[in-house]
C-alpha atoms as one frame of an Amber mdcrd trajectory, in Angstrom:
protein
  18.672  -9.907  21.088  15.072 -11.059  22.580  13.284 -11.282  19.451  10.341
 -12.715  22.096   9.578  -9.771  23.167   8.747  -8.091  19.993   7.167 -11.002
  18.097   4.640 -11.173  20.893   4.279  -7.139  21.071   3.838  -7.971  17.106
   0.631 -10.646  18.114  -0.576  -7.964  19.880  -0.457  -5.167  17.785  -2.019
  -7.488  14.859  -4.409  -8.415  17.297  -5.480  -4.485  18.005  -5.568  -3.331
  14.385  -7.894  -6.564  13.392  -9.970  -5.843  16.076  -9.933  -2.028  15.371
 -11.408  -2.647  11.666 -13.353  -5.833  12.510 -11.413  -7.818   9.810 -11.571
 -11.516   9.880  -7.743 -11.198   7.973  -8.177 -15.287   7.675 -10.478 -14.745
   4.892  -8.308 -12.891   3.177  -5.745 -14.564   0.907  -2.544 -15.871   2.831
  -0.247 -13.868   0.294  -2.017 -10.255   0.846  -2.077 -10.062   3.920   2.187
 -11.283   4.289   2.753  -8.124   2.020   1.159  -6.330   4.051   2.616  -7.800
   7.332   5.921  -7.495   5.858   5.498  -3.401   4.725   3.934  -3.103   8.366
   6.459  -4.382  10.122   9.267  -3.002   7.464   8.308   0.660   8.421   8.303
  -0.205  12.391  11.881  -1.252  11.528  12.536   1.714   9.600  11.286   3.956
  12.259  13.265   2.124  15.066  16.151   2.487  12.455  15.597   6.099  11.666
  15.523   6.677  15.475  19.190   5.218  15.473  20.686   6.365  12.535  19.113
   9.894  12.522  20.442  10.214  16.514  23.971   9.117  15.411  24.088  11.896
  12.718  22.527  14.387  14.857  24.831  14.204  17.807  27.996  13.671  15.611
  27.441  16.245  13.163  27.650  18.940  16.124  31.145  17.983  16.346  32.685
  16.583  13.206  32.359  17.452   9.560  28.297  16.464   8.782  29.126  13.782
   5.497  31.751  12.066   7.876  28.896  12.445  10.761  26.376  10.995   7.506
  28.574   7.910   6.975  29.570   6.912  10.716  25.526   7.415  11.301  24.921
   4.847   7.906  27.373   2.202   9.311  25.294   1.992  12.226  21.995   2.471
  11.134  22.473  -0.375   8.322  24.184  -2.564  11.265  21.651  -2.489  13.280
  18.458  -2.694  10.639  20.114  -5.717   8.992  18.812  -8.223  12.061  15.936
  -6.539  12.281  15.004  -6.763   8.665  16.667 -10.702   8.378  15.335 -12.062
  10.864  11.968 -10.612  11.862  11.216  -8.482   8.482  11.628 -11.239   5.808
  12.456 -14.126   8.084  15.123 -15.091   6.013  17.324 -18.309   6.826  19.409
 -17.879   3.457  22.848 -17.265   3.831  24.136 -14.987   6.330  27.328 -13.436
   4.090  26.059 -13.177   1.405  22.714 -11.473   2.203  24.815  -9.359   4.783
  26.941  -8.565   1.502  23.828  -7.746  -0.769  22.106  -5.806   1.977  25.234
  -3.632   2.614  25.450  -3.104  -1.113  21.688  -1.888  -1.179  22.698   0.649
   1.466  26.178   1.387  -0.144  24.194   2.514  -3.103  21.432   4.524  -1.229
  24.653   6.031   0.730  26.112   7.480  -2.486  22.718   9.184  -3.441  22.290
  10.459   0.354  25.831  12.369   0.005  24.668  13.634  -3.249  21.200  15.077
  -2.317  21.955  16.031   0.901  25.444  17.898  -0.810  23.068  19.797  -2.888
  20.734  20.668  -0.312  23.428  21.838   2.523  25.469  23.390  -0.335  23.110
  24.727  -2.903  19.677  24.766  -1.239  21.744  26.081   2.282  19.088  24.219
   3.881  20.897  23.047   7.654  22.449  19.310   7.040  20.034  18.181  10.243
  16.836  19.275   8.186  18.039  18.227   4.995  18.513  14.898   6.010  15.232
  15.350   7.762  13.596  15.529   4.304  15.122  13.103   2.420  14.745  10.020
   4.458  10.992   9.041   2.746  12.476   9.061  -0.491  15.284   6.800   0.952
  13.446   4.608   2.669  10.846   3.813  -0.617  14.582   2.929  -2.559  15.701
   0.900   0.285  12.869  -1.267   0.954  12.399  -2.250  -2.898  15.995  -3.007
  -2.995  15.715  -5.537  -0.122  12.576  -7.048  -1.466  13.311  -7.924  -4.725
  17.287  -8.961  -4.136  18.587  -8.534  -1.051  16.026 -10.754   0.371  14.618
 -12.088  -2.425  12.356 -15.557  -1.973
């Protein structure tokens, strides 16, 4: 992957939002503005991710069963964002297993409360599994990024 590419569309997006609210962001402490680097580029991540995983589960749940469709989506989704988060997210150069083991257990976890909620909502709410999922992905996504914060990834 040509992580080039997106670390200088990155300089250029910080580039347009400083100049958009005329912030001089180097006289602002170094530690601010990582967080807020870090949530930034988190939720571009997540978006890219949702993009993925949501796609996945949308086309397969047209033909198989919609959990099974939930879980081949969540391999893939949590494949892919793992890089993305790693390497351009956190910048991590810990080790590869076990972070790759920690993340997937973040994920494993937020997995088991997906099929829950989105059980109840398909089942008891008989809300459609596409717009279910639909509206619990912000709730998910809050979980997910404080679980790779403070131990998947933690400093």
């Amino acid at each position: 992957m040509n992580m080039g590419y997106f670390q200088n569309y990155w300089n250029g997006l910080k580039y347009s939002i400083k100049s958009f609210f005329m912030v001089n962001f180097h006289n602002l402490p170094q530690k601010i503005i990582h967080s807020y680097e870090e949530i930034i580029k988190f939720s571009l991540v997540g978006v890219l991710n949702t993009l993925v995983g949501y796609g996945v589960f949308f086309i397969a749940s047209m033909y198989i069963n919609y959990l099974l469709a939930l879980i081949i989506a969540h391999i893939v989704g949590v494949t892919h964002s793992f890089f993305w988060n790693k390497y351009w997210v956190f910048r991590s150069s810990k080790n590869k297993m076990r972070e790759f083991l920690k993340f997937y257990s973040v994920y494993g976890i937020m997995l088991l409360i997906n099929i829950a909620m989105l059980y109840y909502f398909v089942s008891i709410l008989t809300i459609s599994p596409q717009i279910s999922q639909l509206i619990l992905l912000p709730f998910l996504t809050i979980l997910t990024y404080t679980g790779h914060k403070y131990w998947s990834f933690k400093k």
